[in-house]
Backbone as XML, in Angstrom:
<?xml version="1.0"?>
<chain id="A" units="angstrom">
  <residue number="1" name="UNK">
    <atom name="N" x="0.826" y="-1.197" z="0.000"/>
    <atom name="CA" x="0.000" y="0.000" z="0.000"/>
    <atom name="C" x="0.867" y="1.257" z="0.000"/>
  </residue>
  <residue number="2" name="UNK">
    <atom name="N" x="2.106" y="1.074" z="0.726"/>
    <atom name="CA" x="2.623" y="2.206" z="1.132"/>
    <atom name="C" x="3.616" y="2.637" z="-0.864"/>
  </residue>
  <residue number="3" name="UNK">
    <atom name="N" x="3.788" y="1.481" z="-0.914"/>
    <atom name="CA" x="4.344" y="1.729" z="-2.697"/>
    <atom name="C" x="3.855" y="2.088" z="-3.214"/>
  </residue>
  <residue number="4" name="UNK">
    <atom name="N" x="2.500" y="1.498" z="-3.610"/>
    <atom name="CA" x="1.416" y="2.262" z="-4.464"/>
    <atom name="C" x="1.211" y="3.834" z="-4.327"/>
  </residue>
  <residue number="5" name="UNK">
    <atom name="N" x="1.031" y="4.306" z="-2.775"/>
    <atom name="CA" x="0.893" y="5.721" z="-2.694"/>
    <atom name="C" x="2.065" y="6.443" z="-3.085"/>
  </residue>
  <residue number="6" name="UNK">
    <atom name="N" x="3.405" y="6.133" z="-2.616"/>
    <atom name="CA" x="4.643" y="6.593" z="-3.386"/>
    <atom name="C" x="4.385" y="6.477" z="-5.049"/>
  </residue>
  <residue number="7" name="UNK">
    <atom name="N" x="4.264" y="5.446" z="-5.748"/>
    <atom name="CA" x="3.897" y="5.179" z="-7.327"/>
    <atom name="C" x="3.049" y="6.464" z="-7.936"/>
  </residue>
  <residue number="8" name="UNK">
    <atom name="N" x="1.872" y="6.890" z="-6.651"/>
    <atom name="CA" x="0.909" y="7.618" z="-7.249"/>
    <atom name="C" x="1.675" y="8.924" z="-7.499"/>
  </residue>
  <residue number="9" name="UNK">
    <atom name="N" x="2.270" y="9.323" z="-6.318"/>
    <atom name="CA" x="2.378" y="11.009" z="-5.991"/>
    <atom name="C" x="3.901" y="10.680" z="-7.191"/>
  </residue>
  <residue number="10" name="UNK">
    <atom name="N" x="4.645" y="9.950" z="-7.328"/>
    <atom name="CA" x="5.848" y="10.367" z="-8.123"/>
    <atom name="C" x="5.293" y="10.593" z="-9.880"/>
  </residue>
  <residue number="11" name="UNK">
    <atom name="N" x="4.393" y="9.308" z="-10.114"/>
    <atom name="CA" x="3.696" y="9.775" z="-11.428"/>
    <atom name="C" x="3.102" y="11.454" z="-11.516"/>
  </residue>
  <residue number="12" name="UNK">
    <atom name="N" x="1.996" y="11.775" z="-10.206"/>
    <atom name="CA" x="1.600" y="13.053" z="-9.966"/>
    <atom name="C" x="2.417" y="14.510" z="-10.495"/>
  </residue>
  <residue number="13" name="UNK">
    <atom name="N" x="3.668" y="14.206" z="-9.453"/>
    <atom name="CA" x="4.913" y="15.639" z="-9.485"/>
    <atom name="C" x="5.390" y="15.191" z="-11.098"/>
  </residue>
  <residue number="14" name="UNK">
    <atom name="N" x="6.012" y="13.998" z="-11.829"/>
    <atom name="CA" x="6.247" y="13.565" z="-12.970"/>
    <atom name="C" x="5.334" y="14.411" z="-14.136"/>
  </residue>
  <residue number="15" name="UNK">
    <atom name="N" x="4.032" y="14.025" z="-14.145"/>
    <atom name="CA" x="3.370" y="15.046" z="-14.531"/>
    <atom name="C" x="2.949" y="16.363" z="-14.337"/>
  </residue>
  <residue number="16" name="UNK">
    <atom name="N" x="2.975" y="17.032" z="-13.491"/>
    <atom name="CA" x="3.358" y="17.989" z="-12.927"/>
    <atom name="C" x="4.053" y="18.803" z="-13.298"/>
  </residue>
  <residue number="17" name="UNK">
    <atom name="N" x="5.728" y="18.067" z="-13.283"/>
    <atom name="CA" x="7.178" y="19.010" z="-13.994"/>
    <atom name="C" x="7.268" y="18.451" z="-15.384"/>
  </residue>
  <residue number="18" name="UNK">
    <atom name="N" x="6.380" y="17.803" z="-15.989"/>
    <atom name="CA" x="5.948" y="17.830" z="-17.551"/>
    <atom name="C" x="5.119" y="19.003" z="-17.991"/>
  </residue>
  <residue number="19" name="UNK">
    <atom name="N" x="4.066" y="19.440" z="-17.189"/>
    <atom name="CA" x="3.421" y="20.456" z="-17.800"/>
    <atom name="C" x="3.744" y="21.971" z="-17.756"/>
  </residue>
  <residue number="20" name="UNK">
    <atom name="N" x="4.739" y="22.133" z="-16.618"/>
    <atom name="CA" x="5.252" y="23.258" z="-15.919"/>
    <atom name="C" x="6.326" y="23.461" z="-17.246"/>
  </residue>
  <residue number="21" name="UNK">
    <atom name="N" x="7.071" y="22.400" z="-17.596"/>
    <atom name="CA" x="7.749" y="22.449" z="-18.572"/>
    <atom name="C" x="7.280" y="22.442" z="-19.730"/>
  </residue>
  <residue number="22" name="UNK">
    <atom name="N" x="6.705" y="22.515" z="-20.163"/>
    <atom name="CA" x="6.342" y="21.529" z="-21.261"/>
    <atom name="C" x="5.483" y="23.666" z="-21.873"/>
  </residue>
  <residue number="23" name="UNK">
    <atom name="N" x="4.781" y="24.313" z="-20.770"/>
    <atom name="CA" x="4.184" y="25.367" z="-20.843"/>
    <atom name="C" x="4.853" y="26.703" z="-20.018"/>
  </residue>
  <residue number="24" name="UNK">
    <atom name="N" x="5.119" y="26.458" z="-19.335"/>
    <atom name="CA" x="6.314" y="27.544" z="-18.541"/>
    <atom name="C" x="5.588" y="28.358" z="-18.404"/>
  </residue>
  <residue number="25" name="UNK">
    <atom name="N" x="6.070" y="29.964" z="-18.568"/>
    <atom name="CA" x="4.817" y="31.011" z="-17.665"/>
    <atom name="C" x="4.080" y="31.420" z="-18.984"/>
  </residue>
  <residue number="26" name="UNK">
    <atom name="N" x="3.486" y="30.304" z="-20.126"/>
    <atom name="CA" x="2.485" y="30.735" z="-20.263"/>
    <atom name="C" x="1.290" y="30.380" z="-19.826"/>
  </residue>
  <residue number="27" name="UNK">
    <atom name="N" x="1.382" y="29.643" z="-18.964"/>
    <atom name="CA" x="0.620" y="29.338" z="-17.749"/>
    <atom name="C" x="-0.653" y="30.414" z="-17.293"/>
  </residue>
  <residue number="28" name="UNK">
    <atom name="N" x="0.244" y="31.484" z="-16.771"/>
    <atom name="CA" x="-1.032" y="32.128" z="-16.316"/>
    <atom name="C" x="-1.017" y="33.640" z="-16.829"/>
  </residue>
  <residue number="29" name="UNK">
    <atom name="N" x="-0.848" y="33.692" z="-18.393"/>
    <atom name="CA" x="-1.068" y="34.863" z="-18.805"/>
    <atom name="C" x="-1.842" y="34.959" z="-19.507"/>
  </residue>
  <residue number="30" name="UNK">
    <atom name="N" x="-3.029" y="34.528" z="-19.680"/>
    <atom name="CA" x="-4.345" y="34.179" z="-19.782"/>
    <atom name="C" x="-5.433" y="34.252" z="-18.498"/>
  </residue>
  <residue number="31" name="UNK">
    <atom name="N" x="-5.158" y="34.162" z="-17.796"/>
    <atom name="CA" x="-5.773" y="34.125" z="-16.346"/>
    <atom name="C" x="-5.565" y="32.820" z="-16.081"/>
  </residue>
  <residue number="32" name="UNK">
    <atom name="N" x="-6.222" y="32.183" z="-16.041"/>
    <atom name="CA" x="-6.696" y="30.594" z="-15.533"/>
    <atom name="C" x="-6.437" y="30.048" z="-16.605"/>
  </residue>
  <residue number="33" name="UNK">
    <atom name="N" x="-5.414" y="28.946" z="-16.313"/>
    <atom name="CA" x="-4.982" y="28.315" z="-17.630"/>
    <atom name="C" x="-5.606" y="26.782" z="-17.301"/>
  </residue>
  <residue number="34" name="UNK">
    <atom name="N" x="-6.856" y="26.534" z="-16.568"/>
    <atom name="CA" x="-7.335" y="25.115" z="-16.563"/>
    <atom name="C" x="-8.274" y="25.304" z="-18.033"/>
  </residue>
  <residue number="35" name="UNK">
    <atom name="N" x="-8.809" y="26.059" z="-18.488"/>
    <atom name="CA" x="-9.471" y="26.014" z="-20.169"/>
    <atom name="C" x="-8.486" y="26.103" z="-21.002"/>
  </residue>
  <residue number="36" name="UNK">
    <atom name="N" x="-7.453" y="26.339" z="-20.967"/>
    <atom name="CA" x="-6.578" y="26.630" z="-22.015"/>
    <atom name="C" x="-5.496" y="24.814" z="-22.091"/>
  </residue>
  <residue number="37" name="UNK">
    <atom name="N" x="-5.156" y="24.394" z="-21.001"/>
    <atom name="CA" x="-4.475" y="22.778" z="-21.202"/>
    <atom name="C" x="-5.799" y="22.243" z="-21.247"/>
  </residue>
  <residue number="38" name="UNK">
    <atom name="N" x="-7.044" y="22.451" z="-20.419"/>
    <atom name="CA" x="-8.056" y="21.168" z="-21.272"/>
    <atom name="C" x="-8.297" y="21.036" z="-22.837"/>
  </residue>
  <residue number="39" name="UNK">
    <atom name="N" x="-7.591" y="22.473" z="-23.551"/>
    <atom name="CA" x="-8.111" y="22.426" z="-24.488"/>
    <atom name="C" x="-7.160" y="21.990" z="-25.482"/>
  </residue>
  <residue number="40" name="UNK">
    <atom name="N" x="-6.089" y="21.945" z="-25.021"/>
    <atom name="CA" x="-4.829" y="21.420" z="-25.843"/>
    <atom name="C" x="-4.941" y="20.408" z="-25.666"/>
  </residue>
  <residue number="41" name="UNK">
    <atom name="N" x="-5.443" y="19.859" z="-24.206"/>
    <atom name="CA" x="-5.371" y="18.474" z="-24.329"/>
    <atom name="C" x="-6.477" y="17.569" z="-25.511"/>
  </residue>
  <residue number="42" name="UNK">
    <atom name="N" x="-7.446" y="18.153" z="-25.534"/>
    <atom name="CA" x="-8.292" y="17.897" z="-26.214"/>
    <atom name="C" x="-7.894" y="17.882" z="-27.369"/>
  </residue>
  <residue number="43" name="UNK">
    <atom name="N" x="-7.199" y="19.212" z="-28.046"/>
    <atom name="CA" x="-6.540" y="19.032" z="-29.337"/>
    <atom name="C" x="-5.991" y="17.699" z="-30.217"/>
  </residue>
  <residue number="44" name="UNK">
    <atom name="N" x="-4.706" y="18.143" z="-28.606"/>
    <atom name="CA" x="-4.283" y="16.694" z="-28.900"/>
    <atom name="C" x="-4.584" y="15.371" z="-29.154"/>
  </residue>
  <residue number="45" name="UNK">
    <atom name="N" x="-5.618" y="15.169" z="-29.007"/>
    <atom name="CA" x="-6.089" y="13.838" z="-28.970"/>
    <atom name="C" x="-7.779" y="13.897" z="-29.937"/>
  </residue>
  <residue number="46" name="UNK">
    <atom name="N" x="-7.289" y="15.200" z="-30.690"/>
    <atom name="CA" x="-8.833" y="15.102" z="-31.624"/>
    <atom name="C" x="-8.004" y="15.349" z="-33.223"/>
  </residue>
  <residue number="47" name="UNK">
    <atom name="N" x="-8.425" y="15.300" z="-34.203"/>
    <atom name="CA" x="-8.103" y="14.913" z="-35.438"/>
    <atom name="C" x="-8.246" y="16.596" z="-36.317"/>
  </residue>
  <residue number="48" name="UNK">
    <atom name="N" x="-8.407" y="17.214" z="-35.373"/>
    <atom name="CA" x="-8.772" y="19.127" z="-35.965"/>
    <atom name="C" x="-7.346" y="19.478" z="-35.578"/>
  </residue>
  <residue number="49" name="UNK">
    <atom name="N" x="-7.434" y="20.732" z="-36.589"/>
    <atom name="CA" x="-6.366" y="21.614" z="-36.559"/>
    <atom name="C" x="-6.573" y="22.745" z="-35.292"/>
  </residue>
  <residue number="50" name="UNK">
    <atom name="N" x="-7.778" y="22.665" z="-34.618"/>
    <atom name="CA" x="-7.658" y="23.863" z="-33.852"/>
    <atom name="C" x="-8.857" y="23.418" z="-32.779"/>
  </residue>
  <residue number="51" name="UNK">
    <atom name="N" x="-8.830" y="23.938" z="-31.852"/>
    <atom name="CA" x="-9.853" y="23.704" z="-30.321"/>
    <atom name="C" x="-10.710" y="24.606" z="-29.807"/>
  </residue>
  <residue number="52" name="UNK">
    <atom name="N" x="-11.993" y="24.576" z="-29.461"/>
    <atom name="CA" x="-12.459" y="26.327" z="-28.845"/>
    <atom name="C" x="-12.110" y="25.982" z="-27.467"/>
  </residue>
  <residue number="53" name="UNK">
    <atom name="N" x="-11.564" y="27.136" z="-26.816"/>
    <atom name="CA" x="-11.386" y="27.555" z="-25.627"/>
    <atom name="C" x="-12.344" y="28.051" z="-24.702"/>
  </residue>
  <residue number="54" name="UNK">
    <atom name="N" x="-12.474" y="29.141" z="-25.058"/>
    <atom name="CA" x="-13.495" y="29.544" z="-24.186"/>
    <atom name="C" x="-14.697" y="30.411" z="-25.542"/>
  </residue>
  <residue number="55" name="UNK">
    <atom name="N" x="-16.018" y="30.606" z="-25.066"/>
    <atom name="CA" x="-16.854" y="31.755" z="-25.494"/>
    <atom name="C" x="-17.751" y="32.912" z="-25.086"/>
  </residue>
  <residue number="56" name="UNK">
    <atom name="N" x="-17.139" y="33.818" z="-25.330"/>
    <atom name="CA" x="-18.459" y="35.170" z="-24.414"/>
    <atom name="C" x="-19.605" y="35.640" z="-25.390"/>
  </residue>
  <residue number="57" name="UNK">
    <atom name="N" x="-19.312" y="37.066" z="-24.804"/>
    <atom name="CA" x="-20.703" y="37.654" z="-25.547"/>
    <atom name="C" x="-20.438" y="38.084" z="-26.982"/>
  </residue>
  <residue number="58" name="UNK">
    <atom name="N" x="-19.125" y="38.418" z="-26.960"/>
    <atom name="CA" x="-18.759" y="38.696" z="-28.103"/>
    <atom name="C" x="-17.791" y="38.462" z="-29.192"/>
  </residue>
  <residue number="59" name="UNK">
    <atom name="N" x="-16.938" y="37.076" z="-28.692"/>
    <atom name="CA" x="-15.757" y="36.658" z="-29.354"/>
    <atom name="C" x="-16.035" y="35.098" z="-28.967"/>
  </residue>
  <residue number="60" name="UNK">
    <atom name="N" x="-15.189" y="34.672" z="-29.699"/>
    <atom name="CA" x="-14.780" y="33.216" z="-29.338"/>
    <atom name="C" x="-13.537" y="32.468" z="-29.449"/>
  </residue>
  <residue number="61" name="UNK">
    <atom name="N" x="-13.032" y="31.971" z="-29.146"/>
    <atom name="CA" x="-11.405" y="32.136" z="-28.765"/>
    <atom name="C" x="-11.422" y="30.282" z="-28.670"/>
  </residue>
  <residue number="62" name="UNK">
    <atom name="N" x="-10.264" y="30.364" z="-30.165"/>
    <atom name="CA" x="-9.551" y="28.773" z="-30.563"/>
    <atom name="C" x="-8.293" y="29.016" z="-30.016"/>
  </residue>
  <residue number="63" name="UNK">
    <atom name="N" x="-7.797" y="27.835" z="-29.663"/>
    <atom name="CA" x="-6.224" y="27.174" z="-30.064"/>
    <atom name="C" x="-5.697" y="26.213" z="-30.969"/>
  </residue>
  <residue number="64" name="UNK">
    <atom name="N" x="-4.604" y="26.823" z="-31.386"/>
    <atom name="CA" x="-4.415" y="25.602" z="-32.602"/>
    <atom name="C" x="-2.706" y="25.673" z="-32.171"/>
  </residue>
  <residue number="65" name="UNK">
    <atom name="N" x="-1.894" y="24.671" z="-32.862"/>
    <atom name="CA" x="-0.819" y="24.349" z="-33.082"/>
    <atom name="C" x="-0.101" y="25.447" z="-33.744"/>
  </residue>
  <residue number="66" name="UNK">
    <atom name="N" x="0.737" y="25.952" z="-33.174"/>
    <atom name="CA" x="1.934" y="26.641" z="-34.175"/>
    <atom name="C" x="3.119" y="25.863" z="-34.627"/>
  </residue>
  <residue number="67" name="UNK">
    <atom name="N" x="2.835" y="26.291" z="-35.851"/>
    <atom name="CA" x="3.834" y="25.668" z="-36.967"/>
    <atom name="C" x="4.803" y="26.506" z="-37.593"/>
  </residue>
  <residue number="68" name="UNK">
    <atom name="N" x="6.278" y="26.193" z="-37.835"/>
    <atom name="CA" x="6.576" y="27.154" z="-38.569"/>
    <atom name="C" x="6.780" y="27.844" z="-39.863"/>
  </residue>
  <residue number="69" name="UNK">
    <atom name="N" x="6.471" y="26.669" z="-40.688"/>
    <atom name="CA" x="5.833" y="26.240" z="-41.855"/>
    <atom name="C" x="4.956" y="26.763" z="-42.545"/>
  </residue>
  <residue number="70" name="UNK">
    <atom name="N" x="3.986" y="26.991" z="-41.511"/>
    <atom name="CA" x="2.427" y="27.366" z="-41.940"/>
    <atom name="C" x="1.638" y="28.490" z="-40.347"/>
  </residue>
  <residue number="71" name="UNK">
    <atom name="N" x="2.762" y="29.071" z="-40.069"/>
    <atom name="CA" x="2.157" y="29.835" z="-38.818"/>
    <atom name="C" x="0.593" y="30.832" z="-38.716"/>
  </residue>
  <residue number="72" name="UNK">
    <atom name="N" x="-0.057" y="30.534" z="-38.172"/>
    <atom name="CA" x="-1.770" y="30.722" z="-38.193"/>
    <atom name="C" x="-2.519" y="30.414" z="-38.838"/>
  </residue>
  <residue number="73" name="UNK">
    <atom name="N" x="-1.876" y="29.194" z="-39.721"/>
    <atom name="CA" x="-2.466" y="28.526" z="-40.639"/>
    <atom name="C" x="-3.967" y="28.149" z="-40.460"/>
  </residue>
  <residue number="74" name="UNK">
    <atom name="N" x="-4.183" y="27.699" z="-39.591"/>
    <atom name="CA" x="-5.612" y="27.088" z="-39.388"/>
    <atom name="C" x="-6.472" y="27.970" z="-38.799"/>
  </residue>
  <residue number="75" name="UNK">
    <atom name="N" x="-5.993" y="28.910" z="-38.203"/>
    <atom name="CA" x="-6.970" y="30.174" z="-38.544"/>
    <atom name="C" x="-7.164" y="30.602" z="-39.641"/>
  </residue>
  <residue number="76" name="UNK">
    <atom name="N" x="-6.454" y="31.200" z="-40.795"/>
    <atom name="CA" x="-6.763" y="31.328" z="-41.840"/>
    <atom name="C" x="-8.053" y="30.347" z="-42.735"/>
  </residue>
  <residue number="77" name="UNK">
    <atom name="N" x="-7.722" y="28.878" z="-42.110"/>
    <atom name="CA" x="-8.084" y="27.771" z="-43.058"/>
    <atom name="C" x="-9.544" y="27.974" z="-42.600"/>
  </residue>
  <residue number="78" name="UNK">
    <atom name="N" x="-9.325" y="28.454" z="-41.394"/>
    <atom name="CA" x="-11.068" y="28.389" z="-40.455"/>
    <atom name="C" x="-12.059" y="29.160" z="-40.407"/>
  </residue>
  <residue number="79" name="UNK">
    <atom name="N" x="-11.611" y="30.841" z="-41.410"/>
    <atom name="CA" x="-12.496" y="31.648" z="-41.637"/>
    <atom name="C" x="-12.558" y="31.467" z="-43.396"/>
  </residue>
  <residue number="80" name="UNK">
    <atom name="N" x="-11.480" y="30.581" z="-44.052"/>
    <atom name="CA" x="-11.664" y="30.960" z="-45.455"/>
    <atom name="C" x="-13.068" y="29.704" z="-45.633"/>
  </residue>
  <residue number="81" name="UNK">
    <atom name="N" x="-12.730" y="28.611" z="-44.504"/>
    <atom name="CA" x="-13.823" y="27.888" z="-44.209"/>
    <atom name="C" x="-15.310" y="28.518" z="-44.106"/>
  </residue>
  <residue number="82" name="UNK">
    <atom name="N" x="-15.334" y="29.678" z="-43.896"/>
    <atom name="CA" x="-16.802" y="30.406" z="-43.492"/>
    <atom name="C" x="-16.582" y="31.415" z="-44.640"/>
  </residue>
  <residue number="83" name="UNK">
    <atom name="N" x="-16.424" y="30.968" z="-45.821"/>
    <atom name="CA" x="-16.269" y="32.252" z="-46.846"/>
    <atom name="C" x="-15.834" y="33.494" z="-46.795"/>
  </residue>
  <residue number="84" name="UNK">
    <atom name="N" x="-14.526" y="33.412" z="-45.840"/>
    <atom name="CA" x="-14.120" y="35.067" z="-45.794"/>
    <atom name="C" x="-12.570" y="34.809" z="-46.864"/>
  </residue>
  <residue number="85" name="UNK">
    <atom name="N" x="-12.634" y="35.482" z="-46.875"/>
    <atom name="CA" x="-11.061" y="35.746" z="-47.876"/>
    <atom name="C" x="-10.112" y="36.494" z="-47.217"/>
  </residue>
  <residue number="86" name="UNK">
    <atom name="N" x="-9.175" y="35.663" z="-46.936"/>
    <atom name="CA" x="-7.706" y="36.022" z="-46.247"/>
    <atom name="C" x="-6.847" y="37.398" z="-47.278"/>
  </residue>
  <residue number="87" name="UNK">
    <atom name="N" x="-6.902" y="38.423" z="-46.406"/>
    <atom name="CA" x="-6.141" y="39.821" z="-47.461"/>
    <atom name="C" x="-4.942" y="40.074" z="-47.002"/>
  </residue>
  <residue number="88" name="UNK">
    <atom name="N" x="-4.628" y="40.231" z="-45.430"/>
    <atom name="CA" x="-3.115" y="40.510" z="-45.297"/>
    <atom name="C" x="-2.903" y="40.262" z="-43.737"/>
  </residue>
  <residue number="89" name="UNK">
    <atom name="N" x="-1.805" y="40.513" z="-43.165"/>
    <atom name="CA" x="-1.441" y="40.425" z="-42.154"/>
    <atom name="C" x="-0.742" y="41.481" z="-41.471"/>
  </residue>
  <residue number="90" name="UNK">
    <atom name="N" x="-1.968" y="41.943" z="-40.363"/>
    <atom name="CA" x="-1.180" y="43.652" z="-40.139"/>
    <atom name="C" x="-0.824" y="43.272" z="-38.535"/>
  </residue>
  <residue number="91" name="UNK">
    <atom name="N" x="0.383" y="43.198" z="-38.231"/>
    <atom name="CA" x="0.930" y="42.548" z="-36.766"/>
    <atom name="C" x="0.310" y="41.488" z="-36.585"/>
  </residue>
  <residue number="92" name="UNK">
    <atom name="N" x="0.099" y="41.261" z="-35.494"/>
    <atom name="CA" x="-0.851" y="40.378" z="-34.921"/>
    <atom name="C" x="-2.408" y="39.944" z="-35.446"/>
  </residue>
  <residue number="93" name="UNK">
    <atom name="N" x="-2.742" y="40.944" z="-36.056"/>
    <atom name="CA" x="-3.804" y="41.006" z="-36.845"/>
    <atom name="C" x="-4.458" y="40.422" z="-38.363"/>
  </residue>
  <residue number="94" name="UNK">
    <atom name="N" x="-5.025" y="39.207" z="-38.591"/>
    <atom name="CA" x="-5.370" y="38.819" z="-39.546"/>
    <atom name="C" x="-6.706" y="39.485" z="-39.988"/>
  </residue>
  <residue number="95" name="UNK">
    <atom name="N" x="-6.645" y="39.927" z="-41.657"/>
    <atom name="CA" x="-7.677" y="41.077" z="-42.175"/>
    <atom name="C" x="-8.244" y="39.895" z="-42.983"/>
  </residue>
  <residue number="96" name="UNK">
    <atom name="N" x="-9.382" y="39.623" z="-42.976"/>
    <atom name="CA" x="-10.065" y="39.181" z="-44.063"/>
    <atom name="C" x="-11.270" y="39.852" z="-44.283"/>
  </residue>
  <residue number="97" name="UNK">
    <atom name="N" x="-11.946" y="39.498" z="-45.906"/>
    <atom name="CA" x="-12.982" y="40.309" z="-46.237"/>
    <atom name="C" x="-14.271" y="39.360" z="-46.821"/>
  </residue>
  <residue number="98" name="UNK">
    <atom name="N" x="-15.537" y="39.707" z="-47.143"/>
    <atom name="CA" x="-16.395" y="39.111" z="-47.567"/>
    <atom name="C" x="-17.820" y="40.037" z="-47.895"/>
  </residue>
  <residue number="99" name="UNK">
    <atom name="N" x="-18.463" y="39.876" z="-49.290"/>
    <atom name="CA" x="-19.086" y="40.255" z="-49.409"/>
    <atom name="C" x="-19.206" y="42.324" z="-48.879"/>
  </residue>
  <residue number="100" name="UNK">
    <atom name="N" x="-17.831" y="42.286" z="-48.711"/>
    <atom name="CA" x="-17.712" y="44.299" z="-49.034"/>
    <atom name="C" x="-17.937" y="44.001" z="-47.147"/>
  </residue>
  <residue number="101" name="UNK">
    <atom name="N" x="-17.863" y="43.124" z="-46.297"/>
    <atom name="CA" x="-17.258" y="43.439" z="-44.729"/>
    <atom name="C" x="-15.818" y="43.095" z="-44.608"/>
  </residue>
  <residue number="102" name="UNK">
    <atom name="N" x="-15.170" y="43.555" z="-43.742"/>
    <atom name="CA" x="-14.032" y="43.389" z="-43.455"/>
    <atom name="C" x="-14.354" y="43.307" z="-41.677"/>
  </residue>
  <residue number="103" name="UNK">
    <atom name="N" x="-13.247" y="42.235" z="-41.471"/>
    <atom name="CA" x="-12.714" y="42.326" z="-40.009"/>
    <atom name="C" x="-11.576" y="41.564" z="-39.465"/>
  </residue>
  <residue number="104" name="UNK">
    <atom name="N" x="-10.831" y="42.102" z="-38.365"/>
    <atom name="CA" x="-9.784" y="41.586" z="-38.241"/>
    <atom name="C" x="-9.766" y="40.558" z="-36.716"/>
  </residue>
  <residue number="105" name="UNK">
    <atom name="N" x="-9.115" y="39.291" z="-37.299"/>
    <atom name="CA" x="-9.157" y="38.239" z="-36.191"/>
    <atom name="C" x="-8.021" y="38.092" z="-34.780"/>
  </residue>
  <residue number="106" name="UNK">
    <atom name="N" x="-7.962" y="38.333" z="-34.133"/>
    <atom name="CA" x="-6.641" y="38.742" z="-33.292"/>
    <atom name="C" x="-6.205" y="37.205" z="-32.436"/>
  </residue>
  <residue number="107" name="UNK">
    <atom name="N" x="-4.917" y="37.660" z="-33.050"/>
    <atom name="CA" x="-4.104" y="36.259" z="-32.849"/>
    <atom name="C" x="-3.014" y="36.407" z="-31.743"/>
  </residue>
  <residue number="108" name="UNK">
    <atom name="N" x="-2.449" y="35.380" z="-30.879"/>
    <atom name="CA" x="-0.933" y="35.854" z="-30.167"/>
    <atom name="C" x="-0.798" y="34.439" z="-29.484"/>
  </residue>
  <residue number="109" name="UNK">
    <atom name="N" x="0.952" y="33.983" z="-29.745"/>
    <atom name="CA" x="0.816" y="33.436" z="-29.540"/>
    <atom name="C" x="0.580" y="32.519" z="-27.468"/>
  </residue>
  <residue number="110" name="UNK">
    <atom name="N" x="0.574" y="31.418" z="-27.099"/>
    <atom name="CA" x="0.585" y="31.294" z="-26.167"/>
    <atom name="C" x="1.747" y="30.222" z="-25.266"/>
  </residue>
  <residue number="111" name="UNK">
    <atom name="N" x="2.219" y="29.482" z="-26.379"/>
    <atom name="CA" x="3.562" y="29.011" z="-25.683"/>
    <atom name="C" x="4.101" y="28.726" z="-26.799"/>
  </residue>
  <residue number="112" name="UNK">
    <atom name="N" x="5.642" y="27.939" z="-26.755"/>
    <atom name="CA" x="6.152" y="27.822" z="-27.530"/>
    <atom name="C" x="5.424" y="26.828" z="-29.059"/>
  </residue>
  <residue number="113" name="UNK">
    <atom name="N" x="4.915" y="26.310" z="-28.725"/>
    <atom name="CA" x="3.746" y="25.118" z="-29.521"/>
    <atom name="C" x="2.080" y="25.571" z="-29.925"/>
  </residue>
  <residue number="114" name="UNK">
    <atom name="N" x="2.087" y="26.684" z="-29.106"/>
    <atom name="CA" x="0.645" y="26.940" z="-29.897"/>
    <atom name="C" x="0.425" y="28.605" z="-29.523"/>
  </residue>
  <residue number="115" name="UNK">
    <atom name="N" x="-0.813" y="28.616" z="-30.637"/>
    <atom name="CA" x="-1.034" y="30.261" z="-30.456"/>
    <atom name="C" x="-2.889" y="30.386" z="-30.029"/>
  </residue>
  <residue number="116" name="UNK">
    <atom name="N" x="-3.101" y="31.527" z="-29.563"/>
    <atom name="CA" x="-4.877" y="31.841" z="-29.565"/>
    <atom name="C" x="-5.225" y="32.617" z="-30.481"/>
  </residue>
  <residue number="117" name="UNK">
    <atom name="N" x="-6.522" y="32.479" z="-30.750"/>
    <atom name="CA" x="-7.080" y="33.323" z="-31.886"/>
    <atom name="C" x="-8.436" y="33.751" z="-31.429"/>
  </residue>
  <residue number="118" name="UNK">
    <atom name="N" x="-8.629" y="34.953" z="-31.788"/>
    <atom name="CA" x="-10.174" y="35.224" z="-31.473"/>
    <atom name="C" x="-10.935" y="35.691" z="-32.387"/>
  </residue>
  <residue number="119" name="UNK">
    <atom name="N" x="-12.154" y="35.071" z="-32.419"/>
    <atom name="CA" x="-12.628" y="35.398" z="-33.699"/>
    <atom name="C" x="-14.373" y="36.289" z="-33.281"/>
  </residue>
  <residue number="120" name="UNK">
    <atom name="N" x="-14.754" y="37.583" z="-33.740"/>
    <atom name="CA" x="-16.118" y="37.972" z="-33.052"/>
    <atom name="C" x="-17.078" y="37.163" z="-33.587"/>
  </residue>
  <residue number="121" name="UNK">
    <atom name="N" x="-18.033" y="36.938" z="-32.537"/>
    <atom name="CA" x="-18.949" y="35.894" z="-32.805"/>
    <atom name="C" x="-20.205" y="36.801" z="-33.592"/>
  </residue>
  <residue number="122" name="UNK">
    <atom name="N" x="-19.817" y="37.365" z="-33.589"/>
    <atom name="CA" x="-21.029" y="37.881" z="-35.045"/>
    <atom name="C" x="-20.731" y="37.446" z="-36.826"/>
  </residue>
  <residue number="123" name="UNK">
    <atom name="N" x="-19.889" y="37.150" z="-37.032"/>
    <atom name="CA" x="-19.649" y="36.301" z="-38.042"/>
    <atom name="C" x="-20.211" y="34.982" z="-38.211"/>
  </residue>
  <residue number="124" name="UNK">
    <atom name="N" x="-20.428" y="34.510" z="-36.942"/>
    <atom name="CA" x="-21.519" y="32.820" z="-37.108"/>
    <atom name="C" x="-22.628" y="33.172" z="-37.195"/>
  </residue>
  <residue number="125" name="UNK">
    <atom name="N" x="-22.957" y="34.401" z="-37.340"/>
    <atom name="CA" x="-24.523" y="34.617" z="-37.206"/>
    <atom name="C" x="-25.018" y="34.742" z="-38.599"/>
  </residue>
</chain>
């Protein structure tokens, strides 16, 4: 019994100084980073390029994988998905247009492996 409880807590801290590492202080520059690893975790283990995080009244906020290859790629892929057309990239700021609207999606990243994106939820409407 007394092994098993040692077994538990060393797997525990093991995982633990995996995620501490693995995310470092982007941890809590988001506020509360328990929606932000459920949602990677989720990522991880779902077959999409990107995850929703959280949603309010007026945005809605993915994570996806950063690549360096293809960096905000699947944001791009995810509004050209909703018929907007990708025009340029002003900082942080992805501009796309549709039907004579324009708006810009705000991106940054959040650790070394992935970035957030927010997209206003008046576009699903």
């Amino acid at each position: 019994m007394k092994k098993l409880l040692i077994a538990v807590f060393l797997i525990f801290f093991l995982f633990l100084g995996f995620v501490t590492l693995r995310f470092g202080s982007a941890l809590t520059q988001e506020g509360n980073p328990v929606p932000y690893l459920a949602a990677i975790g989720q990522y991880e283990l779902s077959n999409n390029g990107y995850h929703e995080v959280l949603r309010t009244t007026n945005r809605i906020r993915y994570i996806s994988e950063f690549e360096d290859k293809y960096p905000l790629g699947m944001a791009i892929e995810y509004m050209e998905s909703l018929g907007w057309e990708f025009k340029e990239q002003i900082g942080s700021g992805l501009i796309f247009e549709k039907g004579g609207d324009t708006i810009t999606i705000e991106t940054r990243q959040y650790s070394k492996h992935y970035f957030i994106w927010d997209i206003p939820k008046e576009i699903l409407n």
